[in-house]
C-alpha positions in Angstrom: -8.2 85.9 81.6 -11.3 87.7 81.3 -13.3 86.7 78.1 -13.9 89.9 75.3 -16.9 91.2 74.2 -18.1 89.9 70.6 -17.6 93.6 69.9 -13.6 93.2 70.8 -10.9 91.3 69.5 -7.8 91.2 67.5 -6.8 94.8 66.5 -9.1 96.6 69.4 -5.9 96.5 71.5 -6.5 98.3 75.6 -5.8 101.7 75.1 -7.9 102.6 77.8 -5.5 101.4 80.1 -2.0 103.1 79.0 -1.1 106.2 80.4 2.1 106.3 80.4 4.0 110.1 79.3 4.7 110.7 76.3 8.5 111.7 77.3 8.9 108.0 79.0 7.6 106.7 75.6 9.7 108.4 73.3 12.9 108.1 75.5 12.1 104.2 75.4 11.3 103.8 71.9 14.9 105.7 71.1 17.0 103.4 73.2 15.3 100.2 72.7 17.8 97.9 70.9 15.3 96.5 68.5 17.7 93.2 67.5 17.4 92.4 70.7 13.9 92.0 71.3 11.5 88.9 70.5 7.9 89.4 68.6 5.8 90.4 71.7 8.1 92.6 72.9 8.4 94.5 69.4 4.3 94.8 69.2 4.8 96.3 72.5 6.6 98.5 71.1 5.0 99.6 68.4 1.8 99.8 70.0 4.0 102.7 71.3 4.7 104.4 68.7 0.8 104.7 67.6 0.2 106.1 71.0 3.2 108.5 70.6 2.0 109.4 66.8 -1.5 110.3 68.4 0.4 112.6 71.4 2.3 114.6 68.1 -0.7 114.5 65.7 -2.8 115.7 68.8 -0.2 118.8 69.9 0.2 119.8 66.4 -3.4 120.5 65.8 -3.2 122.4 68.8 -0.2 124.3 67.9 -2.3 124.6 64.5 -5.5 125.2 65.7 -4.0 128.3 68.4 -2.4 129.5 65.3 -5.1 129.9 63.4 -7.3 131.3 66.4 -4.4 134.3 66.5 -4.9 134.7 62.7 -8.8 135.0 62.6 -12.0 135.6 64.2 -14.0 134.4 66.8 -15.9 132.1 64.2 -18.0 130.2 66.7 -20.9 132.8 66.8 -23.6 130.8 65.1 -23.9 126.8 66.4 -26.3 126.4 63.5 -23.4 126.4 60.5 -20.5 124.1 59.5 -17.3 125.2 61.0 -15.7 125.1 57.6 -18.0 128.0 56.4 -17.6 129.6 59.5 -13.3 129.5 59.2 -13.2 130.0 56.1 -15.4 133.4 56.5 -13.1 134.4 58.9 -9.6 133.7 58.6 -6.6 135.4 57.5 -6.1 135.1 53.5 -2.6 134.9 54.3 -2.3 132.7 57.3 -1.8 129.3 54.9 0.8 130.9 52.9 2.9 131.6 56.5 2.8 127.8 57.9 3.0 126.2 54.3 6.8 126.3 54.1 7.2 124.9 57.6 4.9 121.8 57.1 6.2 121.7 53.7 3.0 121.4 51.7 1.2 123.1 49.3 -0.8 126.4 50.6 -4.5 125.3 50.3 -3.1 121.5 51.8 -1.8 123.8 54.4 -5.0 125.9 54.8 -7.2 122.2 54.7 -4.8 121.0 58.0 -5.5 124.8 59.3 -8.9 124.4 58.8 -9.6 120.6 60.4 -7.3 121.4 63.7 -9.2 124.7 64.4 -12.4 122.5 64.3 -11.1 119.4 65.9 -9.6 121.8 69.1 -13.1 124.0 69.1 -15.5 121.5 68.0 -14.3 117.9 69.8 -11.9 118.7 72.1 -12.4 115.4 73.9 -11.6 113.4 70.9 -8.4 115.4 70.6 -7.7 114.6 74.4 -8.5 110.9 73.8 -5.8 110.8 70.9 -3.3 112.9 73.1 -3.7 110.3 75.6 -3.7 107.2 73.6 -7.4 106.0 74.1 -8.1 106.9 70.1 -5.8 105.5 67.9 -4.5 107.8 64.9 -6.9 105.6 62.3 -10.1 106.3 64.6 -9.3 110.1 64.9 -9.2 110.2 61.4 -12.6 108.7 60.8 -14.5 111.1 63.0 -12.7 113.9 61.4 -14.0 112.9 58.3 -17.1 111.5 59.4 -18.4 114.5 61.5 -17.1 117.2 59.2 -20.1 118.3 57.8 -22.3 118.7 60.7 -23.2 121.9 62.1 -21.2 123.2 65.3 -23.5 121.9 67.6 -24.1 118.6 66.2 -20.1 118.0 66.1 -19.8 119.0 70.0 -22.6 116.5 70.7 -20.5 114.2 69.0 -17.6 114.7 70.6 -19.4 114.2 73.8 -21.0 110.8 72.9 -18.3 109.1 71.4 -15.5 109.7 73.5 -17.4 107.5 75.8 -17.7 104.5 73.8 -15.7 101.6 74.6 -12.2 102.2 73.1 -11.6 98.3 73.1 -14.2 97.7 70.2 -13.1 96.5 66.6 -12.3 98.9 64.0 -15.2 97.8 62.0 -17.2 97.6 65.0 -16.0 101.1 65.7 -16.6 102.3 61.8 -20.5 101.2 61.9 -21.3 103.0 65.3 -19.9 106.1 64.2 -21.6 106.2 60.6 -25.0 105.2 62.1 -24.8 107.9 64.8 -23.6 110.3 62.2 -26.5 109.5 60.1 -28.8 109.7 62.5 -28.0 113.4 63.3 -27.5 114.6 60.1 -30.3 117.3 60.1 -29.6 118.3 56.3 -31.3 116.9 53.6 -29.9 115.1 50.6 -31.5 117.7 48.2 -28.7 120.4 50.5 -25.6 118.2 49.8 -26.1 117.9 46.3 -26.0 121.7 46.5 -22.7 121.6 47.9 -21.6 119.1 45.2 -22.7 121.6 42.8 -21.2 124.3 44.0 -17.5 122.6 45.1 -16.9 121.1 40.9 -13.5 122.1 40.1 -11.0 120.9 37.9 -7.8 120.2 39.0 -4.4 119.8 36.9 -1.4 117.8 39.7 1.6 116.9 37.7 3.6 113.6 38.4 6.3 112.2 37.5 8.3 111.5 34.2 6.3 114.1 32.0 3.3 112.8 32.9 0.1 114.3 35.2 -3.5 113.8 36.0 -6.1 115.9 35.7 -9.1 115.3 38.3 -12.7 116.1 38.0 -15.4 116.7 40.9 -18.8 117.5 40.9 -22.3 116.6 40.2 -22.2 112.4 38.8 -24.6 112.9 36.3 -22.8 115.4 34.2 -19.3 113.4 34.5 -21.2 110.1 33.5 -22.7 111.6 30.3 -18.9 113.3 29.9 -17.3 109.4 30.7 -20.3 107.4 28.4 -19.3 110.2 25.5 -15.7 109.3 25.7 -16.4 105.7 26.0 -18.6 105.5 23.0 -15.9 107.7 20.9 -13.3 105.1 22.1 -15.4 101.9 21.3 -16.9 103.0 18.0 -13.5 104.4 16.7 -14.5 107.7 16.4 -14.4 110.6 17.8 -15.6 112.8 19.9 -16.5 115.2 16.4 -17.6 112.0 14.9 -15.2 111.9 12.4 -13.2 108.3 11.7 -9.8 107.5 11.9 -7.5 106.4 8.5 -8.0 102.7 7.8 -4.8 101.5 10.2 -4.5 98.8 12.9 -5.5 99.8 16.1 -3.6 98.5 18.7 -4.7 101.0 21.4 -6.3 99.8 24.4 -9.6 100.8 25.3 -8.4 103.1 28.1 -5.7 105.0 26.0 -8.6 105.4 23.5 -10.5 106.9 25.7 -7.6 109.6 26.5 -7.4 110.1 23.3 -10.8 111.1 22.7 -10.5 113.6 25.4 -7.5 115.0 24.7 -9.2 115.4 21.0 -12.4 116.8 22.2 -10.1 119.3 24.8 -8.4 120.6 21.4 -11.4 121.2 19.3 -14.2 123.8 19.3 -18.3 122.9 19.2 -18.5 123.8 15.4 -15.2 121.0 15.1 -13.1 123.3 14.3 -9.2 123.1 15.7 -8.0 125.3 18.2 -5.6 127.2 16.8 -2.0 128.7 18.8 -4.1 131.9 19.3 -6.9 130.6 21.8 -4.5 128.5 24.2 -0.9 128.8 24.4 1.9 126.4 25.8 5.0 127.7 27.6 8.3 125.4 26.7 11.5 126.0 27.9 13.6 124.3 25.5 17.8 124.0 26.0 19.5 124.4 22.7 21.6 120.5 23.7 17.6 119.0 23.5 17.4 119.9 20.2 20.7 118.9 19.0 19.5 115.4 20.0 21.1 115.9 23.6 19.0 114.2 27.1 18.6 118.0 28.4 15.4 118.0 29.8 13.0 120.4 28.7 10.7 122.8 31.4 6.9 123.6 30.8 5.1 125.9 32.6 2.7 125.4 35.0 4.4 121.9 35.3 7.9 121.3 35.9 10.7 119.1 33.7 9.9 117.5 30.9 12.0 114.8 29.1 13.8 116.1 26.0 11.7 114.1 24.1 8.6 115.7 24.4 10.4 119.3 24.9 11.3 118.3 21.1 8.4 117.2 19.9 6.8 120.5 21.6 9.4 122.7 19.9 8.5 121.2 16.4 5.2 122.4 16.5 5.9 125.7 17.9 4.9 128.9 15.9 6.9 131.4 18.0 10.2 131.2 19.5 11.9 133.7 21.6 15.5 133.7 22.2 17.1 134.2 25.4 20.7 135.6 25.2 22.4 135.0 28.8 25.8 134.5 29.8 26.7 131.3 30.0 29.0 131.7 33.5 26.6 133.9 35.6 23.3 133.6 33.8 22.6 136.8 33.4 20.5 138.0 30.6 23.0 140.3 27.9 22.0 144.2 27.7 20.0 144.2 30.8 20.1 147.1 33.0 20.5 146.7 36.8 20.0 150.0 37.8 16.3 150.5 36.2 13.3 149.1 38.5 11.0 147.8 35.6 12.6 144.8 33.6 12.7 144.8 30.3 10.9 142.4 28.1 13.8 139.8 27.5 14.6 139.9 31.4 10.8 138.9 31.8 10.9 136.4 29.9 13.9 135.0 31.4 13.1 135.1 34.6 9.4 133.7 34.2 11.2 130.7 31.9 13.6 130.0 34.6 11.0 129.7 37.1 8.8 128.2 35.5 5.9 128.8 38.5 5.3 131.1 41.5 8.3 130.9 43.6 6.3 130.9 46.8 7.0 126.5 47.4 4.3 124.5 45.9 2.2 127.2 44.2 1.8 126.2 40.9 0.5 129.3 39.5 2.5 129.6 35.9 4.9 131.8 35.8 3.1 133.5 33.0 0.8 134.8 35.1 2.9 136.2 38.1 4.0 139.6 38.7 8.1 139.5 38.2 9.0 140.7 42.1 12.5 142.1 43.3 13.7 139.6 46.0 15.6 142.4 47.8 13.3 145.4 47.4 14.8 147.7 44.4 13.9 150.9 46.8 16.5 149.3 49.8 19.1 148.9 46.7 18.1 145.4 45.1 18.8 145.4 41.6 17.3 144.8 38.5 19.2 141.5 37.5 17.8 137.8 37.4 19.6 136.6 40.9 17.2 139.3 42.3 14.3 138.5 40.7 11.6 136.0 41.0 7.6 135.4 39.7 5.2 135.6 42.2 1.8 135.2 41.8 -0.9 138.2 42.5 -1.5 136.5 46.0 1.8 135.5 47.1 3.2 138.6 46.1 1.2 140.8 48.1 1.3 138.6 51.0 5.1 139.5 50.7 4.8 143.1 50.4 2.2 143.3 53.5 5.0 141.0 55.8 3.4 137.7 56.2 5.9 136.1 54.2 9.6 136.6 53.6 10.7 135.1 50.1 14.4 135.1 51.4 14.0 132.5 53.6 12.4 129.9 51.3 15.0 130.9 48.7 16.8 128.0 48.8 14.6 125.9 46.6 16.2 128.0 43.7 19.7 127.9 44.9 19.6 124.1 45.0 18.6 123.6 42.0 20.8 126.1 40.2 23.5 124.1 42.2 22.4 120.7 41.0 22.8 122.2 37.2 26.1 123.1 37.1 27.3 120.1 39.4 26.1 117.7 36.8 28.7 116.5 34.2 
C-alpha cells in the first residue's frame, strides 16, 4: 500500500481517481439495499452521493449561470473589476424574481445564487469541471467560491487555473491554508478599499422566525457597532438606560442579555431629546380576529411579519389608538358593499385585502403589505373583477415585473389558496 503524503490522510479521500457517470451513480445509489450492506460498503456509498451532489450543484450553476447570460449583458468587458460589480451592472432587474419561485427562495437569495454561478461558469470554469467530475468535493467548491469572490476577473481565472491543479488528495485543512495564502497573496486591493466596501454594504436587516419572535441583523463598519454594543452594555449593567433615566426600585431578575434587549428596544422607541415616539412617527399593522380578544388561541397577523400568537396580537390591540373594522361575509370572505364592477377598490376593500395578505404576494418578498400597490390577479380590463379572490398586494417591483411579463402571479397562487384551505379545515 503506497504510504500518503503528510499533506493526506483521513478525510482527503481519491477523488482523482473516480470517474464513473453520474447516471451509473445515481441508478446505484437508488437500488442499493442499504440494510444489506456492511460499514465499508456504506462509505462507499456515500462517498457517492458527494460526488453525485457535486455533478447536480455543478449543472445547476450552469443551468443558472446560461440563464442569467440570456437575461443580461456581456459583463466581462473590463478584467480589472469584480464580477459582482460587473453582474450586477448588467443584469435583468427582473431575472431573480422569474427563477425565485422555482428554487423556492427569497428573490435577492435567488439573485445571490444567480450572481455566484454566472461567476463560477465565466470566471473558474475548471473548478466547476472538477466538481462535475468529482475531483472537488461540494465543501472545497464552496471555499473557493467564497474565498476568491472578491478578486478582480482576472485574478479569479488565474485562480481557477492554479488550483485545479493541486493535489485533490490533500486534507481539508491542508487544502483551507493553500487557498487563503494564495488568495492573500494576489489580492491586489488594499485594506484602506475593503473597508470602503464595508462602508458602503451596512444595512439593517429585519428576518422573522418562529413563534412571534425575529432577529434583527446589523452589518457594517465594527467601530460604529462596538460603541452601539458598549452603549447598550453599559445601559444594561448600570440599570439604566439608554436616556439615562433609572428604573423603579424592583428586583431585577433579568439576565444581562435580556437587559441589553431591553435597552435597545428602549432607545429604538425614543427620540434624541428623550422624548417617546408617539403612534404618529411609526405605525404597527395588527390583524387581530375578534375570538383573540374574547380570550380565544386565534392567532393574530402583523405586517411585515407573519402570525403572531394571540397573546401578543392582544397585548398589541390594547395599546392600539385606531381600529378599523372589517365587515366580510363570513362564508365567502368577501368584504360587505363592495363593488365588483368598479376597477379602483374602495378604502375598506384595501384594507382587507392588504390585512389578509399581510406582505407582497410575490413568495418570500416581505415587503408589508402597506406599502404595495393592491393589483387585480386577472387583469380588470380582460374582465377580472374588483373583489378580494381577485385581488392581491404587490409591491412597486413585483408588480411591474408582472405587468411587463416576467412573472405570472397565477401560477404561484397557490400559496394563498393553501392557506385559506388550512383555515377553514381547522376545527
Amino acid at each position: 500500500m503506497a504510504n500518503r503524503s503528510a499533506s493526506e490522510g483521513f478525510g482527503a479521500g481519491q477523488r482523482a481517481e473516480r470517474r464513473v457517470s453520474p447516471g451509473m451513480l445515481a441508478c446505484k445509489v437508488d437500488c442499493v439495499e442499504l440494510a444489506d450492506l456492511g460499514p465499508e460498503e456504506l462509505k462507499d456509498i456515500l462517498e457517492d452521493c458527494v460526488q453525485l451532489e457535486g455533478f447536480v450543484a455543478a449543472k445547476r450553476a450552469e443551468i443558472l449561470a446560461a440563464f442569467g447570460t440570456a437575461r443580461s449583458h456581456d459583463w466581462r468587458t473590463d478584467p480589472g473589476r469584480q464580477p459582482a460589480d460587473r453582474i450586477a451592472e448588467n443584469m435583468s432587474p427582473y431575472g431573480a424574481d422569474e427563477i425565485a419561485p422555482i428554487l423556492d427562495a427569497a428573490p435577492r437569495t435567488a439573485a445571490a445564487e444567480l450572481h455566484r454561478s454566472m461567476r463560477a461558469c465565466s470566471c473558474l470554469p475548471r473548478t466547476v469541471d472538477a466538481l462535475k467530475t468529482g475531483s472537488l468535493s461540494p465543501r472545497r467548491y464552496r471555499e473557493v467560491m467564497t474565498k476568491t469572490r472578491d478578486l478582480p476577473v482576472a485574478t479569479t481565472l488565474e485562480a481557477d487555473r492554479e488550483i485545479t491543479t493541486w493535489n485533490p488528495n490533500v486534507l481539508p485543512q491542508s487544502f483551507r491554508t493553500r487557498l487563503s495564502r494564495w488568495v492573500g497573496s494576489h489580492d491586489t486591493r488594499t485594506a484602506e478599499s475593503k473597508h470602503r466596501d464595508v462602508c458602503r454594504d451596512r444595512a439593517v436587516e429585519f428576518i422573522p422566525d418562529d413563534n412571534g419572535s425575529a432577529q434583527l441583523l446589523a452589518y457594517g463598519p465594527a467601530d460604529s457597532l462596538r460603541a452601539l454594543f458598549d452603549k447598550l452594555d453599559h445601559a444594561a449593567r448600570t440599570g439604566r438606560d439608554t436616556a439615562g433615566r433609572e428604573p423603579a426600585g424592583v428586583l431585577d431578575t433579568r439576565t444581562l442579555a435580556q437587559r441589553r434587549f431591553d435597552a435597545l428596544v428602549d432607545a429604538s422607541v425614543h427620540h434624541d431629546d428623550h422624548r417617546r415616539v408617539e403612534a404618529q412617527d411609526c405605525r404597527l399593522n395588527v390583524t387581530v380576529p375578534v375570538f383573540a380578544l374574547l380570550g380565544w388561541n386565534d392567532p393574530g397577523y402583523l405586517e411585515g411579519y407573519g402570525p403572531i400568537p394571540a397573546s401578543m396580537a392582544r397585548r398589541l390591540a390594547a395599546g392600539a389608538q385606531t381600529w378599523t373594522r372589517l365587515l366580510t361575509d363570513p362564508v365567502t370572505d368577501r368584504i360587505i358593499n363592495a363593488d365588483p364592477k368598479k376597477y379602483r377598490p374602495n378604502a375598506a376593500l384595501r384594507k382587507l385585502v392588504r390585512a389578509r395578505d399581510g406582505t407582497c404576494r410575490f413568495p418570500s418578498c416581505n415587503i408589508p403589505a402597506g406599502a404595495c400597490d393592491i393589483d387585480h390577479i386577472n387583469p380588470f380590463a380582460r374582465g377580472g373583477p374588483t373583489t378580494p379572490e381577485n385581488l392581491q398586494a404587490l409591491c412597486e417591483h413585483h408588480h411591474e415585473a408582472k405587468t411587463k411579463g416576467f412573472i405570472n402571479t397565477n401560477r404561484h397562487d397557490r400559496r394563498r389558496r393553501d392557506r385559506k384551505r388550512h383555515r377553514h379545515d381547522d376545527p
